[in-house]
TIDREN-576529 format. One record per residue (C-alpha): chain; x, y, z. Coordinates in Angstrom, 1 decimal. Layout:
BEGIN
[rec 'A'; [X; Y; Z]]
...
//
This chain:
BEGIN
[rec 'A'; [-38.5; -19.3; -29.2]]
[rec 'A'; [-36.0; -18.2; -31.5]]
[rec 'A'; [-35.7; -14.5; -30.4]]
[rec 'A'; [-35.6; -16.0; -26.8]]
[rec 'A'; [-32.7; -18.2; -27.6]]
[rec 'A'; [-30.9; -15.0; -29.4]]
[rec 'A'; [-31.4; -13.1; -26.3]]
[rec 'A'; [-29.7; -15.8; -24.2]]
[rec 'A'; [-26.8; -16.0; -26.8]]
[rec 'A'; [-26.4; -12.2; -26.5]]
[rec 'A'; [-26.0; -12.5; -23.2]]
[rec 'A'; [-23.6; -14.7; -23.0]]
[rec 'A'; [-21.7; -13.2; -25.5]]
[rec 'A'; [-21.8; -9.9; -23.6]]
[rec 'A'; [-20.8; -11.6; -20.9]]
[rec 'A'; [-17.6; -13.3; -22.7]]
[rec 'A'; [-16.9; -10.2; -23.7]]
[rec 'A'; [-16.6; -8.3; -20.7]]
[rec 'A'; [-14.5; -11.0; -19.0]]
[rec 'A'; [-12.1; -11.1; -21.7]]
[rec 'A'; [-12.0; -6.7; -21.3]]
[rec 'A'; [-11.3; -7.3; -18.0]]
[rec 'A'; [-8.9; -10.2; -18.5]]
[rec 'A'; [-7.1; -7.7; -20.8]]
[rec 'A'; [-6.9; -4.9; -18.4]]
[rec 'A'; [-5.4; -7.3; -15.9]]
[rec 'A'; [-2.7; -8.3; -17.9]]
[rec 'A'; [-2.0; -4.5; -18.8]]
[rec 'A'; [-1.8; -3.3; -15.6]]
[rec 'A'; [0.4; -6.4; -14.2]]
[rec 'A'; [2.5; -5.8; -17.4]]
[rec 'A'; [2.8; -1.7; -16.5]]
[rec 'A'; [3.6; -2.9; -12.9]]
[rec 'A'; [6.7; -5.5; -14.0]]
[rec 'A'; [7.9; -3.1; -16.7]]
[rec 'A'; [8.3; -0.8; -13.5]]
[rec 'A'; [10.7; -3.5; -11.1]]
[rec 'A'; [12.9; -4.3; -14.3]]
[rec 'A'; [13.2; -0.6; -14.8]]
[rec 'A'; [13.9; -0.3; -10.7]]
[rec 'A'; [16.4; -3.0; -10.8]]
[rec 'A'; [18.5; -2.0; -14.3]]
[rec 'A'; [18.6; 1.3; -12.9]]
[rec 'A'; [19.9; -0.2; -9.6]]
[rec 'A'; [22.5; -2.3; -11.2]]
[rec 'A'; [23.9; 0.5; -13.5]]
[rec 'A'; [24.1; 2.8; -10.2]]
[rec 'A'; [26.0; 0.1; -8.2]]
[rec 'A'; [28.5; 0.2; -11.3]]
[rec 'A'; [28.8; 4.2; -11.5]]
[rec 'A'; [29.7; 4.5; -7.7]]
[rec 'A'; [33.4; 3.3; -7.9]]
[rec 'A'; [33.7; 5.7; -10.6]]
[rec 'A'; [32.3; 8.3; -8.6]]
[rec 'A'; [35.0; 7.2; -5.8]]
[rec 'A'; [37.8; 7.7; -8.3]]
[rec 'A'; [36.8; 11.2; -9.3]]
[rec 'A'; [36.5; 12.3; -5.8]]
[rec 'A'; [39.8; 10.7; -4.9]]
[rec 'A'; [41.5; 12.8; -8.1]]
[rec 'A'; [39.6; 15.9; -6.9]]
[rec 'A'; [41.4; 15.9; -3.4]]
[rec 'A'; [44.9; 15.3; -4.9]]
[rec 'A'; [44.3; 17.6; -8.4]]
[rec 'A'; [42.2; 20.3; -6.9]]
[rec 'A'; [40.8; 20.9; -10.7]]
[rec 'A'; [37.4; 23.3; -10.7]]
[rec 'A'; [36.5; 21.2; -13.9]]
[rec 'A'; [37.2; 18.2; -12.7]]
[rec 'A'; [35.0; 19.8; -9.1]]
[rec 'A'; [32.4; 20.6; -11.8]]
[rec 'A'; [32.1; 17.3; -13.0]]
[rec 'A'; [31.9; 15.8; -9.6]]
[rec 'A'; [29.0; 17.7; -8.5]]
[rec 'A'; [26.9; 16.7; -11.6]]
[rec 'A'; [27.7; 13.4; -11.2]]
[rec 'A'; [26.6; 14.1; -7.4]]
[rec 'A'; [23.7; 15.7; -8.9]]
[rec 'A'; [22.2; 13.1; -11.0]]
[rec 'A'; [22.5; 10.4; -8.2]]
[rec 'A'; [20.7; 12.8; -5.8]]
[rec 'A'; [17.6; 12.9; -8.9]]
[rec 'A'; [17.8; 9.2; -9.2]]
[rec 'A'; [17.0; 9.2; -5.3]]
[rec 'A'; [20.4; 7.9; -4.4]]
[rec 'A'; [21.5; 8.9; -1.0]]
[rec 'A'; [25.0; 8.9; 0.6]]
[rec 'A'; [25.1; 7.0; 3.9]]
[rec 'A'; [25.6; 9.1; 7.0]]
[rec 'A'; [28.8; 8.1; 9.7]]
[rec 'A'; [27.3; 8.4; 12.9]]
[rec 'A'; [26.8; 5.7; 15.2]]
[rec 'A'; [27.8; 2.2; 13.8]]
[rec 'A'; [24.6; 0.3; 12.1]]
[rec 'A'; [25.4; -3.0; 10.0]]
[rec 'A'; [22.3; -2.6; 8.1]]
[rec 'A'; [24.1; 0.4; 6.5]]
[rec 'A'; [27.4; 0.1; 7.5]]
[rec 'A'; [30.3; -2.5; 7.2]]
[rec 'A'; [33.4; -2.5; 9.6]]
[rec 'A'; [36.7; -2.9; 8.1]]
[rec 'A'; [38.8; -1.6; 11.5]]
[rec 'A'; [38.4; -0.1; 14.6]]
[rec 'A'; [40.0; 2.6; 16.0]]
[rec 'A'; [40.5; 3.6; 19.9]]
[rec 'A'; [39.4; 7.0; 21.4]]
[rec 'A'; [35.9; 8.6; 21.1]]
[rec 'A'; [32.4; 6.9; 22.0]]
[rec 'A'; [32.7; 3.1; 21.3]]
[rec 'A'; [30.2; 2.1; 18.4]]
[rec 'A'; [30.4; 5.5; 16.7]]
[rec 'A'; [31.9; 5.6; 13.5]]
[rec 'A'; [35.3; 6.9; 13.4]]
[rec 'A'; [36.1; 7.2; 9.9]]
[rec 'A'; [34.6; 6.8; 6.3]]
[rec 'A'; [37.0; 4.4; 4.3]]
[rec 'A'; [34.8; 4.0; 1.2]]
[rec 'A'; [31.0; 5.6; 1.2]]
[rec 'A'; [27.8; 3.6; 1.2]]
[rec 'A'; [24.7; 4.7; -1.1]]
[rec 'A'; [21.5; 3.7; -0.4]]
[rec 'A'; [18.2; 4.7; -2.9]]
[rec 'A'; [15.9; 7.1; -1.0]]
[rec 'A'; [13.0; 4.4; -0.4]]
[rec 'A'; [15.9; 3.1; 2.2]]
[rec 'A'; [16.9; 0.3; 0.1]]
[rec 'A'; [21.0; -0.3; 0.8]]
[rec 'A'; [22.9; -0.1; -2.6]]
[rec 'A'; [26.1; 0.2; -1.4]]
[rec 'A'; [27.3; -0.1; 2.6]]
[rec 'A'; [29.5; 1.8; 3.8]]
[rec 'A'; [33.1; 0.9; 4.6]]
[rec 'A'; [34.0; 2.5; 8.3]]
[rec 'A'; [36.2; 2.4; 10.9]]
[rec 'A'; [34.7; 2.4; 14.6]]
[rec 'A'; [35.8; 3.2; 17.7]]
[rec 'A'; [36.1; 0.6; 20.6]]
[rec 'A'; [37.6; 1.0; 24.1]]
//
């Protein structure tokens, strides 16, 4: 009687046991996967506040025509393009990746008729930054 009641204890301490393993490898995967978005989302915020710098270097660049200063724009350009950080193409007008600040007359109405200040977006399509354009209407 007594072994039998051991055997039942066993059991059910086996059993405890294995619910609590699993219980634990729950919580370790759910804590891998929310370690991941916080990583995602600080990495987003310190891109959003790199691009403006990005715009002023390129800005100097045009009006300095330094090869450092060239140099240091294309690593900059560089590390974005690692991080999965995409510039936004003109072409025709989107507002999903694209905001309008003006228009302009001439060309094919809805196309994009200049780039005032570039959009980013992270390679998975996520926008990070829209893009600032002029478009053409008739």
């Amino acid at each position: 009687m007594k072994t039998k009641l051991k055997n039942n204890e066993t059991v059910e301490l086996e059993t405890q046991l294995a619910r609590a393993l699993a219980d634990y490898d729950n919580l370790r995967k759910r804590t891998e996967a929310e370690k991941g978005i916080w990583i995602k989302f600080a990495k987003q915020e310190l891109l959003i506040k790199l691009l403006p710098i990005l715009d002023t270097l390129e800005i100097a660049q045009k009006h300095v025509g330094d090869k450092g200063l060239e140099i240091a724009v294309n690593q900059f350009r560089e590390i974005l393009k690692e991080e999965g950080v995409i510039e936004i193409e003109a072409g025709k007008f989107d507002e999903s990746l694209h905001e309008a600040v003006d228009t302009s007359i001439g060309g094919v109405e809805g196309d994009v008729a200049e780039v005032v200040v570039k959009g980013y977006k992270f390679n998975d399509g996520t926008v990070i930054r829209h893009a600032k354009v002029k478009v053409y209407k008739k």
